[in-house]
C-alpha positions as CSV (number, residue, x, y, z in Angstrom):
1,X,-118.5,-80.1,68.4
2,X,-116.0,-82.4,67.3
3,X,-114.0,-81.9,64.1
4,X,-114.1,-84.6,61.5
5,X,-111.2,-85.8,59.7
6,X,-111.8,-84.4,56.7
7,X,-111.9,-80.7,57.7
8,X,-109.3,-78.4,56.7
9,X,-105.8,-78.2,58.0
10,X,-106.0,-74.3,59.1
11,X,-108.7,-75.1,61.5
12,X,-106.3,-77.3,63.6
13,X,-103.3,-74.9,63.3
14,X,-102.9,-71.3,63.4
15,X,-101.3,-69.8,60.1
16,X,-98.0,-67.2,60.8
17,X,-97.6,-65.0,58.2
18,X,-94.0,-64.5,58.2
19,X,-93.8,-61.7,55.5
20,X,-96.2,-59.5,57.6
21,X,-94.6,-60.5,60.9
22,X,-91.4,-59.2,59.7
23,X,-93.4,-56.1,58.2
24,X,-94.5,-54.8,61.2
25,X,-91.0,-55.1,63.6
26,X,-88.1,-52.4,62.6
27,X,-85.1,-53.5,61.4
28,X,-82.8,-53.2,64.5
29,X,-85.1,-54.9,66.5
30,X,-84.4,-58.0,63.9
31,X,-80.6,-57.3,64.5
32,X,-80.5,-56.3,68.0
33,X,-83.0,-58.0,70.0
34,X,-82.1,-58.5,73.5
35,X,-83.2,-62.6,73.4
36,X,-81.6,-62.5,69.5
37,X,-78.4,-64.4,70.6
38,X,-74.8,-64.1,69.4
39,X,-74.2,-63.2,65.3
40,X,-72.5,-66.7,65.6
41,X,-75.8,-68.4,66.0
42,X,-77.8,-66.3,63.2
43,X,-75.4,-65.9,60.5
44,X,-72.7,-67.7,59.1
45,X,-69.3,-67.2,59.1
46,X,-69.2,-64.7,55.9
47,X,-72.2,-62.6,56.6
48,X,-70.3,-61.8,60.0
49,X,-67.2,-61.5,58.4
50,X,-68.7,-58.7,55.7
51,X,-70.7,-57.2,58.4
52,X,-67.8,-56.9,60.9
53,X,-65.6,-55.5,58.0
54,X,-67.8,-53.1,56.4
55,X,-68.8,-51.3,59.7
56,X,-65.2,-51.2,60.6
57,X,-64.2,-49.8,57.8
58,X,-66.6,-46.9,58.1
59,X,-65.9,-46.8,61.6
60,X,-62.1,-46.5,60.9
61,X,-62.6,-43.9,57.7
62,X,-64.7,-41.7,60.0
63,X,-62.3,-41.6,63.0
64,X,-59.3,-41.0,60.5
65,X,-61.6,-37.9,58.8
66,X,-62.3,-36.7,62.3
67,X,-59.3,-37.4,64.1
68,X,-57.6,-35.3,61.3
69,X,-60.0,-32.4,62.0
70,X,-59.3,-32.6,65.6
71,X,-55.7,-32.8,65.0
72,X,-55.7,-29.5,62.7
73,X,-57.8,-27.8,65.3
74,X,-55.6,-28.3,68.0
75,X,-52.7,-27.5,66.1
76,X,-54.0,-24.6,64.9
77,X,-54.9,-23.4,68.4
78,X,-51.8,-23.7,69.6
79,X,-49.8,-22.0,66.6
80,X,-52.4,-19.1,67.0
81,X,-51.7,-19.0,70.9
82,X,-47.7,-18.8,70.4
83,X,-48.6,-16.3,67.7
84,X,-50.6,-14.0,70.3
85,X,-47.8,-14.5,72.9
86,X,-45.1,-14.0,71.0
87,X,-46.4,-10.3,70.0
88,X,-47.4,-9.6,73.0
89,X,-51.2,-10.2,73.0
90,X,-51.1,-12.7,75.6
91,X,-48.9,-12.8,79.0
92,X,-48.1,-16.5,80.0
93,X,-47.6,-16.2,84.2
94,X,-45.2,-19.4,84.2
95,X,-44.9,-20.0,87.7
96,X,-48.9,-20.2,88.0
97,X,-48.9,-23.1,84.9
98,X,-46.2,-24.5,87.1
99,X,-47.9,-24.6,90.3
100,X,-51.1,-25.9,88.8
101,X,-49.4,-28.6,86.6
102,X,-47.4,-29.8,89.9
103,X,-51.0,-30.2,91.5
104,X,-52.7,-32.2,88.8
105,X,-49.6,-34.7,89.2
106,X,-50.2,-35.0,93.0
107,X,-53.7,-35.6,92.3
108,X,-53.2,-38.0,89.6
109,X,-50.6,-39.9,91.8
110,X,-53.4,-40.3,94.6
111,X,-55.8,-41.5,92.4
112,X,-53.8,-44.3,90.6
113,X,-52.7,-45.4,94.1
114,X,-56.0,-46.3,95.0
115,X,-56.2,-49.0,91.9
116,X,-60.1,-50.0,92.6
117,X,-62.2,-50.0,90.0
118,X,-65.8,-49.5,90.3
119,X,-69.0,-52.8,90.1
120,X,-70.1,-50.4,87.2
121,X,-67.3,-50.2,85.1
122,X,-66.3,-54.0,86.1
123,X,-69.9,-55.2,85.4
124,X,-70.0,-53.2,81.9
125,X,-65.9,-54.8,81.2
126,X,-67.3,-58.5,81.9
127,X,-70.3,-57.5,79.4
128,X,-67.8,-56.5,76.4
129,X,-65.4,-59.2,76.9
130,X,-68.7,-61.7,76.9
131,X,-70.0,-60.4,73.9
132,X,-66.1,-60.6,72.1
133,X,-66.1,-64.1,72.8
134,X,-69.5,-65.0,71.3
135,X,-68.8,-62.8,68.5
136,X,-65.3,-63.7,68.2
137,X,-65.5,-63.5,63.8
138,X,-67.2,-60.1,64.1
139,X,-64.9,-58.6,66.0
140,X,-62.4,-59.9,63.5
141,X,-63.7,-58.5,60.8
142,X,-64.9,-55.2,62.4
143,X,-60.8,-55.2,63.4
144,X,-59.6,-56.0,60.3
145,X,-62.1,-53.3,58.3
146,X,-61.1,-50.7,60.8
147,X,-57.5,-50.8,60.8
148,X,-58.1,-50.8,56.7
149,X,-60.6,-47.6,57.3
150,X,-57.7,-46.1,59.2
151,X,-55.4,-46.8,56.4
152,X,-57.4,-45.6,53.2
């Protein structure tokens, strides 16, 4: 059957319903789509400027907070273990830490001679430094919020 020229227009397209499209697809899946291209190309330059700076500043405000933690810890662990060797709780054999410290050094001599770094780690390098240099404003701002998380 042949249309005629006066039918309607939805016959000849099909309608996309945008606001149920985006309905049914998660968030990230919007954000991080593997074919979604570079921020560059989906947002301008102060949506990736805001984006990059508020999820470097949380980044930066979290790794202070837990850097701090980790700091105290440590700390504390080895104020508690001078404590314990100091009265007597705990008998440091010297020579031993000696021997075994002069072994790691060999071994980390012999493997920074070698210098070769693995496909893996070189393929996953070329990766970040190709997604840096599409997202060159991002980064930026992600840099620029951290440093300011690290600060506050």
């Amino acid at each position: 059957m042949a249309a005629s020229g006066g039918g309607r227009k939805e016959d000849a397209f099909n309608v996309l319903d945008l606001a149920e499209y985006t309905k049914s697809r998660p968030w990230w899946k919007k954000v991080f789509a593997p074919s979604s291209g570079s921020s560059a190309e989906k947002y301008n330059v102060a949506t990736q400027l805001v984006i990059g700076g508020v999820t470097g500043w949380c980044t930066g405000f979290i790794f202070q907070k837990v850097g701090k933690l980790a700091a105290t810890a440590v700390g504390g662990g080895f104020f508690l273990l001078q404590i314990a060797n100091h009265t007597g709780y705990i008998k440091v054999d010297w020579k031993l830490v000696e021997r075994d410290v002069n072994k790691a050094k060999q071994q980390l001599k012999f493997h920074s001679s070698s210098n070769k770094v693995s496909p893996e780690v070189k393929g996953k390098v070329d990766e970040v430094i190709i997604f840096l240099k599409k997202n060159v404003i991002l980064t930026g701002g992600f840099a620029g919020g951290f440093l300011l998380g690290m600060a506050s």
